[in-house]
C-alpha positions as CSV (number, residue, x, y, z in Angstrom):
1,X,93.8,124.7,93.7
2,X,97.0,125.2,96.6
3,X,94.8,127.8,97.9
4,X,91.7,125.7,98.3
5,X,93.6,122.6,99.3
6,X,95.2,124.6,102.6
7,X,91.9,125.5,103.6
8,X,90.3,121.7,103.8
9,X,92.0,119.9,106.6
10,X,95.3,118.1,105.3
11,X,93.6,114.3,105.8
12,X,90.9,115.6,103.4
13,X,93.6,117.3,101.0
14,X,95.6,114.1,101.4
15,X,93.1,112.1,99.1
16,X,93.1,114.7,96.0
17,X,96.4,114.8,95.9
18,X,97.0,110.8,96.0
19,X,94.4,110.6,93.2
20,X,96.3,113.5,91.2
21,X,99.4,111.8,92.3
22,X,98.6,108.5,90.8
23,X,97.1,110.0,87.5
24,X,100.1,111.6,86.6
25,X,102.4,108.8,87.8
26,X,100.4,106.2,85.6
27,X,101.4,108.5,82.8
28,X,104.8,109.1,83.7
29,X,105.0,105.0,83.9
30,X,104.0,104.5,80.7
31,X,105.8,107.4,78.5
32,X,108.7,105.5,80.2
33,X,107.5,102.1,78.6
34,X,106.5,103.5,75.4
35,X,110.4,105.6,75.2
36,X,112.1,102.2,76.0
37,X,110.4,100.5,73.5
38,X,110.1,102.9,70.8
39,X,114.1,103.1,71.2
40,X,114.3,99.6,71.5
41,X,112.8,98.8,68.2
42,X,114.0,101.9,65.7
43,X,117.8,100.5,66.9
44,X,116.9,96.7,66.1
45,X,115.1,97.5,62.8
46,X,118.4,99.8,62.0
47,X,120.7,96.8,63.2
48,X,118.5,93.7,62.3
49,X,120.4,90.4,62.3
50,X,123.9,92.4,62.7
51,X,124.9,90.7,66.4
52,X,127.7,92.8,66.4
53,X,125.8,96.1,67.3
54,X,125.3,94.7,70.7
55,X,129.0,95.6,71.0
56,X,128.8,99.4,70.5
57,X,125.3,100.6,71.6
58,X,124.5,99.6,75.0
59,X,127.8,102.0,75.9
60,X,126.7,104.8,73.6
61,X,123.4,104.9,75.2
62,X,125.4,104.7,78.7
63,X,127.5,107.5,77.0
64,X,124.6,109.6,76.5
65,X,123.1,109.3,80.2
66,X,126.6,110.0,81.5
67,X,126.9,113.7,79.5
68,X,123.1,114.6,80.4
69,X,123.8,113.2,84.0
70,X,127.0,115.5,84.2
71,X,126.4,118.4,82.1
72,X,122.8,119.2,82.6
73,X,121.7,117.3,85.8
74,X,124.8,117.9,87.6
75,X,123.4,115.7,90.1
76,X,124.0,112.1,90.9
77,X,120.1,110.0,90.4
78,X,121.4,105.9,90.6
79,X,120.4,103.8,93.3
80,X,117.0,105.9,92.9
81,X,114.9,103.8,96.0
82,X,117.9,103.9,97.9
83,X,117.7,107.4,97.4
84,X,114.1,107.6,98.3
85,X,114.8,106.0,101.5
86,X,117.5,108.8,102.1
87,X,114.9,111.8,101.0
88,X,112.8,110.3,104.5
89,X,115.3,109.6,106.7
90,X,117.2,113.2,105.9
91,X,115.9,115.3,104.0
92,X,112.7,115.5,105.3
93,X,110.8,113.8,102.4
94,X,112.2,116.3,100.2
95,X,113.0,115.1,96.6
96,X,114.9,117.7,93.9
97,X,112.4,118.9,91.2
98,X,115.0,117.5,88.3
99,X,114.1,114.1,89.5
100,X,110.4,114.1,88.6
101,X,112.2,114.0,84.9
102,X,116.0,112.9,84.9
103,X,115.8,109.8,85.8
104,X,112.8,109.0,83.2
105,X,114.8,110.3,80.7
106,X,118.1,109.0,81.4
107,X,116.5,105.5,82.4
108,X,114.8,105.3,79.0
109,X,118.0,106.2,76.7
110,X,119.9,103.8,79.0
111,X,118.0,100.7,78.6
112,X,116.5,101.8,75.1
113,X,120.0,101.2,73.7
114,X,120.5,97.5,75.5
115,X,122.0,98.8,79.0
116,X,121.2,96.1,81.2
117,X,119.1,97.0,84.2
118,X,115.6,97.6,84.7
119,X,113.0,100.2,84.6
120,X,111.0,100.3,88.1
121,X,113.6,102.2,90.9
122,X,114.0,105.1,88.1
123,X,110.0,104.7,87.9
124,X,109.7,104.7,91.6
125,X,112.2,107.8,92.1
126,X,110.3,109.9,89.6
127,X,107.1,109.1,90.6
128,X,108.4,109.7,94.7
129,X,109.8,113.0,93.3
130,X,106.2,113.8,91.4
131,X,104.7,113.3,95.2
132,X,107.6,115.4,96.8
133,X,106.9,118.0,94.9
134,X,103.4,118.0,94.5
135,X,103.2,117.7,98.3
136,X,105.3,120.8,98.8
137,X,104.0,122.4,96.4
138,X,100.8,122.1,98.4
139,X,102.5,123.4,101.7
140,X,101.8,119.5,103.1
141,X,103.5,118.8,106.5
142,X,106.5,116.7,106.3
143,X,104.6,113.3,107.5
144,X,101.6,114.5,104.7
145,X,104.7,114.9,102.1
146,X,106.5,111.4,103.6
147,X,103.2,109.9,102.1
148,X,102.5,111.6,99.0
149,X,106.2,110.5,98.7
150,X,104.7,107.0,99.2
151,X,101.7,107.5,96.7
152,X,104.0,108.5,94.2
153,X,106.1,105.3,94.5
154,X,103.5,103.3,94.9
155,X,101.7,104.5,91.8
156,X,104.8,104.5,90.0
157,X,105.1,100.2,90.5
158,X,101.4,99.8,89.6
159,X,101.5,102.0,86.6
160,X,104.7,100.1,85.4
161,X,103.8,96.6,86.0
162,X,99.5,97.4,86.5
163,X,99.5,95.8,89.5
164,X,97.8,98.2,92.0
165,X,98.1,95.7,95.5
166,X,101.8,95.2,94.5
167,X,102.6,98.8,94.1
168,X,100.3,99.4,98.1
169,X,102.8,96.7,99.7
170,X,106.2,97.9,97.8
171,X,105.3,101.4,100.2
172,X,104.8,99.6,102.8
173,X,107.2,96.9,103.0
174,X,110.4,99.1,101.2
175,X,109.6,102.7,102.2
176,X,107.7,103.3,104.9
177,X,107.1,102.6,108.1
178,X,104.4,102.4,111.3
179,X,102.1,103.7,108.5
180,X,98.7,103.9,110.1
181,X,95.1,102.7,108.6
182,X,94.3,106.3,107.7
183,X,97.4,106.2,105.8
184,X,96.5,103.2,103.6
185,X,93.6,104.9,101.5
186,X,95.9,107.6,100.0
187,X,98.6,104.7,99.2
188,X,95.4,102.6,97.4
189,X,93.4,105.3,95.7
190,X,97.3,106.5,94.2
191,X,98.1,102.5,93.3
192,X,94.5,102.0,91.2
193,X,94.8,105.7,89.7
194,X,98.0,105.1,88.1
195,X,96.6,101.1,87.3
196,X,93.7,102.7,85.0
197,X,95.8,105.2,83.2
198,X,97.9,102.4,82.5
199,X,95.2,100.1,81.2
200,X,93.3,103.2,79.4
201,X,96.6,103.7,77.3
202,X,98.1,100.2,77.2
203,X,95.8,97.5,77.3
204,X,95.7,94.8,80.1
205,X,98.1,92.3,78.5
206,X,101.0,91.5,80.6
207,X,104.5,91.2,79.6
208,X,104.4,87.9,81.6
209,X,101.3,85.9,80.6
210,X,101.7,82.4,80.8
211,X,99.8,79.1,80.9
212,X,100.2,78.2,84.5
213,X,99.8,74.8,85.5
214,X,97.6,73.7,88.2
215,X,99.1,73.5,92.0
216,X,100.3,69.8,92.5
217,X,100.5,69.2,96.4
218,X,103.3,66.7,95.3
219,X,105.4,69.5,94.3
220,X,105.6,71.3,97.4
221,X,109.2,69.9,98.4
222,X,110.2,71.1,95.1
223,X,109.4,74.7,95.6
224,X,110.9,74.9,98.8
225,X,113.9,73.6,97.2
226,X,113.8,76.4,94.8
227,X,112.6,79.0,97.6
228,X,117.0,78.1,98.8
229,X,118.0,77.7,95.8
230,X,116.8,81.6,95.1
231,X,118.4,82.4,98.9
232,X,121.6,81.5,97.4
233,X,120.9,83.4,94.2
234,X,120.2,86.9,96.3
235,X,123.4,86.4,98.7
236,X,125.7,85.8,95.5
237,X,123.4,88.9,93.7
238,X,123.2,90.7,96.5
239,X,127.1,90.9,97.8
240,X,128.4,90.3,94.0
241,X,126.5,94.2,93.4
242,X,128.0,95.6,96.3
243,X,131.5,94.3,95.7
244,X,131.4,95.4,92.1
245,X,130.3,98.4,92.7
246,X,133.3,99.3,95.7
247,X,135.4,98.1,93.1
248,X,134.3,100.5,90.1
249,X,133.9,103.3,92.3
250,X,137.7,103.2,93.1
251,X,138.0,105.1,89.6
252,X,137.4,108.0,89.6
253,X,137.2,109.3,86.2
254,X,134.1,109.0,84.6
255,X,135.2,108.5,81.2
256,X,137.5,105.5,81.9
257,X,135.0,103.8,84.1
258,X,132.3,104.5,80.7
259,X,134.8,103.1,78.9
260,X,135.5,100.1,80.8
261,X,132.4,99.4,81.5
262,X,131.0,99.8,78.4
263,X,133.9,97.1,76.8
264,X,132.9,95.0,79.5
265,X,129.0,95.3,79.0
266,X,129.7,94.8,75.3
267,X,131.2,91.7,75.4
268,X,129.0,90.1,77.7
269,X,126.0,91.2,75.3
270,X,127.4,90.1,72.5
271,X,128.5,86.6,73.7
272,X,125.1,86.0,75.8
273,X,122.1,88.1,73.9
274,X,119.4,87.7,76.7
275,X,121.7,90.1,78.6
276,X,120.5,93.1,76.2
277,X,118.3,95.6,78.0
278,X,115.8,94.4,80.6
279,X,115.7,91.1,78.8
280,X,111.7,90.6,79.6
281,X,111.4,90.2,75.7
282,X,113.4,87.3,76.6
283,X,111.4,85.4,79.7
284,X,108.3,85.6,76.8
285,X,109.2,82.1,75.0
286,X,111.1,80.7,78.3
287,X,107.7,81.5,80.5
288,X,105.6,79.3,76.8
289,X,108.1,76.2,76.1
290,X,110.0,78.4,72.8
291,X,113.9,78.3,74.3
292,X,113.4,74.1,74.7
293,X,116.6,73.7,72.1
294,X,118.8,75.5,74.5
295,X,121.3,73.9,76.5
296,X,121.2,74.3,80.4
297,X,124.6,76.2,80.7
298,X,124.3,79.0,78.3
299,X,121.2,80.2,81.0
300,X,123.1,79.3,83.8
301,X,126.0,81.8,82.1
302,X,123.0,84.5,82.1
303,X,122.2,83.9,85.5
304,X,125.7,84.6,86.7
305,X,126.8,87.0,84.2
306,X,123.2,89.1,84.8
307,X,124.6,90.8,87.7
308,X,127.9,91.6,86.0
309,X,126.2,93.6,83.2
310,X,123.7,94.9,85.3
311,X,127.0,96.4,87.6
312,X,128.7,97.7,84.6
313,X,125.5,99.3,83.1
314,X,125.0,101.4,86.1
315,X,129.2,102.4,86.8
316,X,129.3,103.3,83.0
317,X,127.1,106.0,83.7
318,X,123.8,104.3,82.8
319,X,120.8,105.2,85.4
320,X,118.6,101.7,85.8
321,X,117.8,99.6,88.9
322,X,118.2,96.4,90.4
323,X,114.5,95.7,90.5
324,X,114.4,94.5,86.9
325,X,117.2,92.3,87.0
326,X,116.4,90.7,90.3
327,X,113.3,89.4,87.9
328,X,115.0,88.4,85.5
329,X,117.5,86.7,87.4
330,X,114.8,85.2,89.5
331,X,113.0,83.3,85.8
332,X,116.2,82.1,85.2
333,X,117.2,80.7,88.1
334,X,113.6,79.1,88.2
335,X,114.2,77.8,84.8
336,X,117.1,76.2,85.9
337,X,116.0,74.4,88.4
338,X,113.2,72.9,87.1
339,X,115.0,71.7,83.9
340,X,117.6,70.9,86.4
341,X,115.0,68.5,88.2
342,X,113.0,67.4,85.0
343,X,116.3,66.2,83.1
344,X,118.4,64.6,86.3
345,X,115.6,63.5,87.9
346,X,112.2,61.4,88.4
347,X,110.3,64.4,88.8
348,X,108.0,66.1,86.8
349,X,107.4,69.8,87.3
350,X,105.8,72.4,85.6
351,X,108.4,74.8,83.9
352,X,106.3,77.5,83.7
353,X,105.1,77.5,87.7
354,X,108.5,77.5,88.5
355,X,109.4,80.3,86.2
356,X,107.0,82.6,87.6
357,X,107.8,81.6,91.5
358,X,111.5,81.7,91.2
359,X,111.1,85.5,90.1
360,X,108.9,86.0,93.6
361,X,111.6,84.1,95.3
362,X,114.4,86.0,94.4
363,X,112.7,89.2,94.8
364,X,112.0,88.5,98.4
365,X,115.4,87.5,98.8
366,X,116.7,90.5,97.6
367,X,114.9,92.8,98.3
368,X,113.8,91.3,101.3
369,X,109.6,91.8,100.6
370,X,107.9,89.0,100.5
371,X,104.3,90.4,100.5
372,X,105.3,92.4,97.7
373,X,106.7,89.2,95.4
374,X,104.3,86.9,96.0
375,X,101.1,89.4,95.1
376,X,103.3,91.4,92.4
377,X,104.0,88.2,90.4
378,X,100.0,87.0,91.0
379,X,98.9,90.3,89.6
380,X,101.3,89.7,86.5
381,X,100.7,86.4,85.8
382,X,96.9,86.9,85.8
383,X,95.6,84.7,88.7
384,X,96.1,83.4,91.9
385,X,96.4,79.8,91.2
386,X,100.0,80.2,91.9
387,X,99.2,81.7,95.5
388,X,100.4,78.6,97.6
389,X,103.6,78.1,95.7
390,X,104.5,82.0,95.8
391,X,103.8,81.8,99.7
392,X,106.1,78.3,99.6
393,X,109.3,79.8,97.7
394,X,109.0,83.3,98.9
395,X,109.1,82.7,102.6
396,X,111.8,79.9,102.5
397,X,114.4,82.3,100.1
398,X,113.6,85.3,102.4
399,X,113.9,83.3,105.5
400,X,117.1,81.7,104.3
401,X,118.7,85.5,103.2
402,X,117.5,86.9,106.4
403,X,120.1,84.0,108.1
404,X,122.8,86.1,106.1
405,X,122.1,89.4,105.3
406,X,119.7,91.8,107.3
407,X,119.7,94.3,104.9
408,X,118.1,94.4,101.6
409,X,120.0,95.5,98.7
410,X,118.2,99.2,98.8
411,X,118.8,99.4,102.9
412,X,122.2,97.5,103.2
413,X,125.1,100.9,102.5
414,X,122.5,103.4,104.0
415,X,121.8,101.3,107.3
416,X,126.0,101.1,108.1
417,X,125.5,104.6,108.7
418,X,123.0,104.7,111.0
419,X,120.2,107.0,108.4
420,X,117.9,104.0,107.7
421,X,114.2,104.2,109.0
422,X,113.0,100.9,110.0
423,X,109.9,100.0,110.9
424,X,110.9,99.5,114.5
425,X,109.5,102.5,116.1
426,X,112.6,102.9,118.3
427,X,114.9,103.0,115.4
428,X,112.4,105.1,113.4
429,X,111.8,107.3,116.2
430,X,115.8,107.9,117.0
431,X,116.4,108.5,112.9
432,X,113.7,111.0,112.7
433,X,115.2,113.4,115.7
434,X,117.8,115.8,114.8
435,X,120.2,116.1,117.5
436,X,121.2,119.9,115.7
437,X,117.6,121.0,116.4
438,X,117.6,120.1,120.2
439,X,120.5,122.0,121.1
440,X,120.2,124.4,123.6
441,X,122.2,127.7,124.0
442,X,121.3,129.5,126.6
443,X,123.8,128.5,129.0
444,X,126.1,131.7,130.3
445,X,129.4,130.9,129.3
446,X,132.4,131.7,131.6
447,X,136.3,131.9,131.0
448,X,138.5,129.4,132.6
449,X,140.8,132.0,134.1
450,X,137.5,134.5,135.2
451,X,137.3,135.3,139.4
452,X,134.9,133.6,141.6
453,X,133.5,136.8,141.5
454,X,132.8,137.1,137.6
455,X,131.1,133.4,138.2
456,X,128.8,134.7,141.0
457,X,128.0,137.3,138.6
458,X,127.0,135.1,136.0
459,X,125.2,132.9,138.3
460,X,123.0,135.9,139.3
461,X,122.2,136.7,135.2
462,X,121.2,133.2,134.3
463,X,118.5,131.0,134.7
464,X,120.6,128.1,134.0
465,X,122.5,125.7,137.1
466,X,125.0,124.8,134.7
467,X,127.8,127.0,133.1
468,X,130.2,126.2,130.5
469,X,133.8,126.6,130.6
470,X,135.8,128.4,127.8
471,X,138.9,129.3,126.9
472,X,140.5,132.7,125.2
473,X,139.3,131.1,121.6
474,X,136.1,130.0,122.7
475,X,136.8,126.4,123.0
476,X,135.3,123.9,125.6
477,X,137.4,123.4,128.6
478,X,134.8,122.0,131.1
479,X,131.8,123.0,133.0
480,X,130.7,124.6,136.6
481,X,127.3,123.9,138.2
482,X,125.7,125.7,140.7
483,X,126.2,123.4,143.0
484,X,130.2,123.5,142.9
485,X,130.2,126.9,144.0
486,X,127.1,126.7,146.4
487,X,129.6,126.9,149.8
488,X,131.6,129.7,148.6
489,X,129.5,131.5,146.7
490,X,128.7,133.7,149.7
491,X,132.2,134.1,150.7
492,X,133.2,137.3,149.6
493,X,136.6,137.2,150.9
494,X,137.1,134.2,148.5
495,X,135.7,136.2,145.3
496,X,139.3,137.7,144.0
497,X,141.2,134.5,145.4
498,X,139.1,131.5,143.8
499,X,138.8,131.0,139.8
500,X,136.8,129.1,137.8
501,X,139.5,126.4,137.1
502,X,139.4,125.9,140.8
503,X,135.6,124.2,140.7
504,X,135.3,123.0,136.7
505,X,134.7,119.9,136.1
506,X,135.6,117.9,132.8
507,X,132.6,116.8,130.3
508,X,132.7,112.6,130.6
509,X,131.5,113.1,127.3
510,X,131.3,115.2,124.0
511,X,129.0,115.7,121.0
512,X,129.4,116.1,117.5
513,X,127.4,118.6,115.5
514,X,125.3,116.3,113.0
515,X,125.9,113.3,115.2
516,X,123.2,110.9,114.6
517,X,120.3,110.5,117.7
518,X,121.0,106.6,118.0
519,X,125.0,107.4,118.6
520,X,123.9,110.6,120.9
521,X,122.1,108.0,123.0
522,X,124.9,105.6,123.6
523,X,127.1,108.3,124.6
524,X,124.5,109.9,127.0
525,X,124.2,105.7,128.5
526,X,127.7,105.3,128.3
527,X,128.6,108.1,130.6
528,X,125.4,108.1,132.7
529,X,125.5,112.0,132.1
530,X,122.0,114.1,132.5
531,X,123.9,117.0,130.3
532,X,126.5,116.7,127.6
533,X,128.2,119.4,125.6
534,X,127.9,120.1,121.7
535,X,131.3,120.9,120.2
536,X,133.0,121.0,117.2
537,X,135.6,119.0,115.9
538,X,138.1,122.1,117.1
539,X,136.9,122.1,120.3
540,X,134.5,125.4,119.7
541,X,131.6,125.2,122.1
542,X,128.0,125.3,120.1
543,X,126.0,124.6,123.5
544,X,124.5,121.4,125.6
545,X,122.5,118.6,124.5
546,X,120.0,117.6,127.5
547,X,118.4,114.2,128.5
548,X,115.0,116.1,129.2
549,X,114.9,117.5,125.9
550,X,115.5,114.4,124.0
551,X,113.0,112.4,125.8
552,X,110.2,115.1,125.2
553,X,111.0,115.3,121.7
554,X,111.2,111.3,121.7
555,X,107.7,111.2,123.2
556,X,106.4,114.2,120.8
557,X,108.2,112.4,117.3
558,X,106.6,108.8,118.7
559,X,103.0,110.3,118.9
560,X,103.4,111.6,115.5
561,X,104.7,108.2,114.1
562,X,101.8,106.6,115.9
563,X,99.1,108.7,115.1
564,X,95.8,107.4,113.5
């Protein structure tokens, strides 16, 4: 089939492989449903009505993921759509063939034994490894492998939640960027592939049906209310993650921080139960009326202690994401505000409704995709009568994080360091270049000490105006352009009497070998220079970095972005 694929144009080749892409992402979607739950439920008929196993297994299941994580793996695979986005933006949409398993594996043991986090960014990085691979595998170009990549991601959210549009605008929103329309049918014929190997081998029932109550026009004050309240949810998710997690990572053994974590984990299990695993089982009788006879605090407990035991999961040495417990966290905080309203106030508003918005709302806010939430929870929820309301409370907790943080909780650590592709085409179009690939080293280098005669020599081997100054160890003193020397140059009474020190010039500006193209940029602004030099941190001359050169590949990198 590789053989047959190379010959057909890679547009045409493109579509098979989405298709095969999806089939076998659906699949991989649900053996990781049917592993959590077949876990799941041998451990809770083994432990049935003993509460005090949530103490000990979540950490032996984070136990187990840590030892195949560091003994077989030997790789690190958390933070797997973060990682995605750091496959595009540097590795060239290249994504280790482990992945296309570890994660799927480690994921399921992890949350099979009550580790709190969710199933979909493991998904997602297994099914954007399955497209890696399969794209490589293929001898794709990197931009056909960037959306395979894409297919695979997107079929990995549809198979997991069957919800083919949702799993089309996660691509688009989260991963990638100036996608064109030719681009879109690969993403779609991926999504609905996985969605019908998911519905062929699980049914169409989804895990949040509910009896959702017609839109009331009166209650549109309410859901903007709870489109701030979720705002306030993300920022307090959102920076409560991050801080957590720079505060576990300051220990650096890997058995303590299981060890802490999993005390920690325990605990909070065993004092607040909905905390075990991804805790949908839970938003079942919240989403139907059954959890009436439960007072307000105990969930508003869950909805701060979620992010805690979600936190602990993952620095134990658990592999989940955040995507499930934004969710979660989102029907909760839903739940609380509509009790909130029903028992404190006049108002009357459907508990159910608000359940199933407040998990849009908080997705956009945390994630920071409002397309995504709003048609993600319609799919799930089996209609569309909740469209207006998810449109309501989606914008206004995304618009209100956006005041706040620019970054989602996937882009937030890898933007700081300048390797996030956006979809602002600039941005895009600077992270794409590699400043090590547009190098050039055919300058004629001369020593600082050399004659004026050496230099003339030099002048008369190169094709090059410019000529780089070096020292006895090879490192960068300055530079000498043809025009310095143009007056004597023809003097050869000055040719034993003049040096090169005599007409270098110092760079106004330097650099640095895997400097990134946006910093290369402010340099080359800053100093108003048409040349700069490449050197290494020792000073060792590796050659000069040109404005020309940057702009044609600029113009060359922009095309290929734009194309249709």
């Amino acid at each position: 089939m590789r053989a047959l694929l190379r010959k057909v144009p890679e547009s045409t080749a493109l579509l098979v492989l989405s298709v095969i892409t999806g089939l076998l992402c659906g699949g991989a979607a649900v053996l990781l449903k049917w592993a959590i739950h077949t876990i799941q439920h041998s451990l809770m008929s083994w432990h049935e009505g003993v509460h005090w196993a949530y103490l000990v297994l979540p950490g032996i299941g984070m136990l187990f993921s840590l030892l195949i994580v560091k003994y077989i793996i030997k790789d690190s695979i958390g933070h797997g759509v973060t990682k995605v986005l750091q496959a595009v933006s540097k590795n060239e949409s290249r994504i280790k063939r482990h992945n296309c398993w570890s994660s799927l594996v480690t994921s399921a043991i992890t949350i099979g034994f009550g580790g709190s986090v969710g199933a979909e960014a493991p998904i997602v990085y297994t099914g954007a490894a399955i497209g890696s691979n399969l794209g490589r595998y293929c001898g794709m170009s990197y931009r056909g492998m960037t959306l395979l990549l894409g297919c695979g991601a997107a079929g990995a959210v549809a198979g997991i939640f069957n919800a083919p549009l949702a799993g089309v605008l996660f691509t688009l929103e989260i991963l990638l960027f100036n996608l064109s329309m030719s681009g879109i049918l690969p993403l779609l014929l991926s999504s609905i592939s996985a969605t019908l190997v998911s519905y062929l081998l699980l049914g169409e029932e989804s895990a949040f049906a509910a009896t959702v109550a017609p839109f009331n026009v009166h209650n549109v004050p309410f859901y903007l209310v709870l489109g701030v309240f979720c705002g306030l949810c993300a920022l307090y998710f959102l920076r409560t993650t991050l801080w957590m997690e720079d505060l576990l990572g300051r220990l650096k053994n890997p058995f303590f921080k299981w060890s802490l974590s999993a005390v920690a984990l325990g605990l909070l299990i065993f004092f607040f139960p909905p905390l075990y695993g991804e805790g949908y089982e839970f938003l079942s009788p919240l989403l139907n009326g059954g959890l009436a006879g439960y007072p307000l605090w105990i969930f508003v407990m869950v909805l701060l202690f979620k992010v805690f035991s979600m936190t602990f999961t993952n620095a134990g040495g658990g592999v989940g994401g955040t995507f499930g417990p934004t969710l979660f966290m989102g029907a909760i905080a839903g739940y609380v505000l509509s009790t909130a309203l029903n028992g404190f106030t006049p108002a009357s508003v459907p508990v159910s409704n608000f359940v199933l918005v407040g998990m849009a709302g908080l997705m956009a806010g945390v994630m920071q995709a409002p397309l995504t939430a709003i048609f993600l929870i319609a799919e799930i929820s089996g209609g569309y009568e909740l469209l207006v309301p998810l449109i309501l409370t989606s914008a206004t907790a995304y618009g209100f994080t956006r005041i706040f943080e620019k970054y989602s909780i996937y882009t937030k650590r890898i933007a700081a360091s300048g390797e996030l592709l956006t979809h602002d085409s600039d941005q895009a179009v600077l992270t794409l270049m590699k400043a090590d690939s547009l190098v050039e080293t055919d300058f004629t280098p001369v020593r600082i000490d050399d004659s004026l005669r050496t230099l003339v020599e030099a002048v008369s081997q190169s094709s090059r105006h410019l000529f780089p100054v070096l020292d006895s160890r090879g490192h960068f003193q300055g530079y000498v352009t043809l025009a310095d020397i143009r007056q004597d140059m023809f003097r050869t009474d000055l040719y034993d009497q003049r040096h090169v020190y005599n007409y270098m010039r110092s760079a106004p500006g330097y650099i640095n070998p895997g400097e990134h193209m946006d910093s290369v940029m402010r340099t080359f602004e800053k100093t108003g220079a048409w040349n700069l030099p490449v050197v290494a941190p020792d000073k060792t001359y590796l050659g000069f970095l040109s404005k020309s050169k940057i702009f044609n590949a600029y113009r060359e990198e922009l095309q290929g972005i734009s194309h249709d």
